[in-house]
Backbone as CSV, one residue per row, in Angstrom:
resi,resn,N_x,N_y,N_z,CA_x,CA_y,CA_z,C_x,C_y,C_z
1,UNK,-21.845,43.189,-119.625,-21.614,44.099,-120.738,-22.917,44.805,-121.094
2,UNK,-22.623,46.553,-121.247,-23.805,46.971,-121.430,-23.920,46.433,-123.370
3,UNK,-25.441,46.521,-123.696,-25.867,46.438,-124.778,-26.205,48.079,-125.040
4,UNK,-25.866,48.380,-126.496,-26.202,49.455,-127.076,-27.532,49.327,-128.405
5,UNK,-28.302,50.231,-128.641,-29.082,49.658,-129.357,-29.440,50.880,-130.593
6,UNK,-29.062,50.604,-132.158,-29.082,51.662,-132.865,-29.909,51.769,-133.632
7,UNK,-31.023,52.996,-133.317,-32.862,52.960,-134.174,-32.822,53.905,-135.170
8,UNK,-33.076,54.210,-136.089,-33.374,55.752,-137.067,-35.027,55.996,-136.808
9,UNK,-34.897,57.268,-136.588,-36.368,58.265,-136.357,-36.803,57.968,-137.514
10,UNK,-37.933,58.585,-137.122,-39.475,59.412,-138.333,-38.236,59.674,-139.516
11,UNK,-37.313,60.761,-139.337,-37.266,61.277,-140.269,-35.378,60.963,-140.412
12,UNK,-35.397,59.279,-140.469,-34.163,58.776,-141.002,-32.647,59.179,-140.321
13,UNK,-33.054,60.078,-138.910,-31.522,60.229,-138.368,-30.998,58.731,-137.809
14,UNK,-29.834,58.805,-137.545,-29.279,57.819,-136.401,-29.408,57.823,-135.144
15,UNK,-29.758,57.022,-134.370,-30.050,57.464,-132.795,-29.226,56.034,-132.302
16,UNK,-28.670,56.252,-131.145,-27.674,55.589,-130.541,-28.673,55.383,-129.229
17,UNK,-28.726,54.192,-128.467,-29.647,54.516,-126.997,-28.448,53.616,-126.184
18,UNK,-28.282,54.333,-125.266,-26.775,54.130,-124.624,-27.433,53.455,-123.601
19,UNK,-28.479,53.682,-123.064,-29.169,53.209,-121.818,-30.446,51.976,-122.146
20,UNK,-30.400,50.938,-122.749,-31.377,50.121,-123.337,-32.657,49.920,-122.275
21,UNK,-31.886,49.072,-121.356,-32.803,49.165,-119.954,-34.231,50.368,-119.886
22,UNK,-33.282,51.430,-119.599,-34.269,52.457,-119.762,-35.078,52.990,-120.438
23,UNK,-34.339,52.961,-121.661,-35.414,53.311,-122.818,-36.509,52.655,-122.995
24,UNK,-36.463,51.091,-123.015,-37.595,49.690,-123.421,-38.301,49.755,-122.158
25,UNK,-38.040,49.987,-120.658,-38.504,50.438,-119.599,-39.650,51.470,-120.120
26,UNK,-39.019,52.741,-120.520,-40.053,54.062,-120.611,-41.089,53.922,-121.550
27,UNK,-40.940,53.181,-122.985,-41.472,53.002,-123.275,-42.974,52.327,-123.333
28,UNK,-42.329,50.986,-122.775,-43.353,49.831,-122.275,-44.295,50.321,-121.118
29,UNK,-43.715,51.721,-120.525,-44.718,52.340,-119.005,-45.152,53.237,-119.899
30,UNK,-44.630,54.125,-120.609,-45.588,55.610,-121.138,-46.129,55.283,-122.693
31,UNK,-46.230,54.436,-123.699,-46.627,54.341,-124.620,-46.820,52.938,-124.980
32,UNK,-47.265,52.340,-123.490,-47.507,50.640,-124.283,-48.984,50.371,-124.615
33,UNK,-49.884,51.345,-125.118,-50.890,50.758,-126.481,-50.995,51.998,-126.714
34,UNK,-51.496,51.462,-128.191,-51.947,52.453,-129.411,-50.286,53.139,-130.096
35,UNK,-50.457,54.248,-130.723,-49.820,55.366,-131.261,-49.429,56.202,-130.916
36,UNK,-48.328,56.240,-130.777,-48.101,57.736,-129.884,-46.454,58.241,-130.456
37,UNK,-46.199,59.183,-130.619,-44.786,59.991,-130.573,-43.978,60.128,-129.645
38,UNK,-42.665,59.080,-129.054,-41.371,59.937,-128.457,-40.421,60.393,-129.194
39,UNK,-40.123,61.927,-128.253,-39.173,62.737,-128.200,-38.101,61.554,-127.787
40,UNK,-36.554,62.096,-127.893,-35.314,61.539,-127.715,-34.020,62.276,-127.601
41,UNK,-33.789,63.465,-127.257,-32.361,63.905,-127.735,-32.262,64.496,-129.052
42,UNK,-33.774,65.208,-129.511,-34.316,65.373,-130.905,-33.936,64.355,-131.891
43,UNK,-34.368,63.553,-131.292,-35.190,62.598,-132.369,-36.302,62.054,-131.881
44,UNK,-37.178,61.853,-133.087,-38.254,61.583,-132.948,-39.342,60.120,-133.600
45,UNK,-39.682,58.836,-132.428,-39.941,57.936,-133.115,-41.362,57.478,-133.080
46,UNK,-41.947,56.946,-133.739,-43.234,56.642,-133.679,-43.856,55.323,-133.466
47,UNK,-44.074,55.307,-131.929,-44.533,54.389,-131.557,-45.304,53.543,-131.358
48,UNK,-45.710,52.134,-132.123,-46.653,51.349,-132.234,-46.434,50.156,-131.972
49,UNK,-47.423,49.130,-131.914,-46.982,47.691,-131.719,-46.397,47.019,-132.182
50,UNK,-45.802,47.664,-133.683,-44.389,47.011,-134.210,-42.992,47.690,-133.783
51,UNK,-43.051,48.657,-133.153,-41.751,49.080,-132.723,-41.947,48.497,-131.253
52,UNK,-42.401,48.443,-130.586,-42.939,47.903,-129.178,-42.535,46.327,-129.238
53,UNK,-42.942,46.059,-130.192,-42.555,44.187,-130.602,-40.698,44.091,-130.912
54,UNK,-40.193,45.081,-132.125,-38.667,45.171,-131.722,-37.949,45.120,-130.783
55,UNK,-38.319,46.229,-130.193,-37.374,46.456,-128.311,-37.482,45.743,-127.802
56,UNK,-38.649,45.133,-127.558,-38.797,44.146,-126.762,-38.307,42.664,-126.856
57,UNK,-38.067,42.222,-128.297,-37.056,41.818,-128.953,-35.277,41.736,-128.455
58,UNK,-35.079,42.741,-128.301,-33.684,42.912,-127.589,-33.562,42.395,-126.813
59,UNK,-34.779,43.296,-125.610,-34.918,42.941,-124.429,-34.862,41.204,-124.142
60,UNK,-35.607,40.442,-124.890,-35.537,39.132,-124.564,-34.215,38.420,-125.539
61,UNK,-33.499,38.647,-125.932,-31.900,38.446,-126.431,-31.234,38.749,-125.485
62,UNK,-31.481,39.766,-124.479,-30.228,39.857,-123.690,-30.737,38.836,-121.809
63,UNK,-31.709,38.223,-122.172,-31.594,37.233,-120.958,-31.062,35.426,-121.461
């Protein structure tokens, strides 16, 4: 069963990530230290070692 995973941006939308795998994947390769901003399907989240610590979170719930 896929897992779905539901985040709100910077600026409080709803974002749905249909593809978990991938997303916690892209992340952990293009923004795993410091601060940085992803784009999404216009939304926009801000990425640090506490959102990095969430996903990754999932990620180890679903083994």
């Amino acid at each position: 069963m896929n897992k779905i995973l539901k985040i709100k941006d910077i600026n409080n939308k709803k974002y749905i990530v249909e593809n978990v795998d991938e997303f916690i994947h892209h992340i952990n390769e293009c923004h795993s230290k410091g601060s940085s901003l992803h784009e999404e399907n216009g939304c926009f989240f801000n990425i640090d070692e506490f959102f990095r610590e969430l996903i990754n979170q999932v990620e180890d719930n679903k083994k």
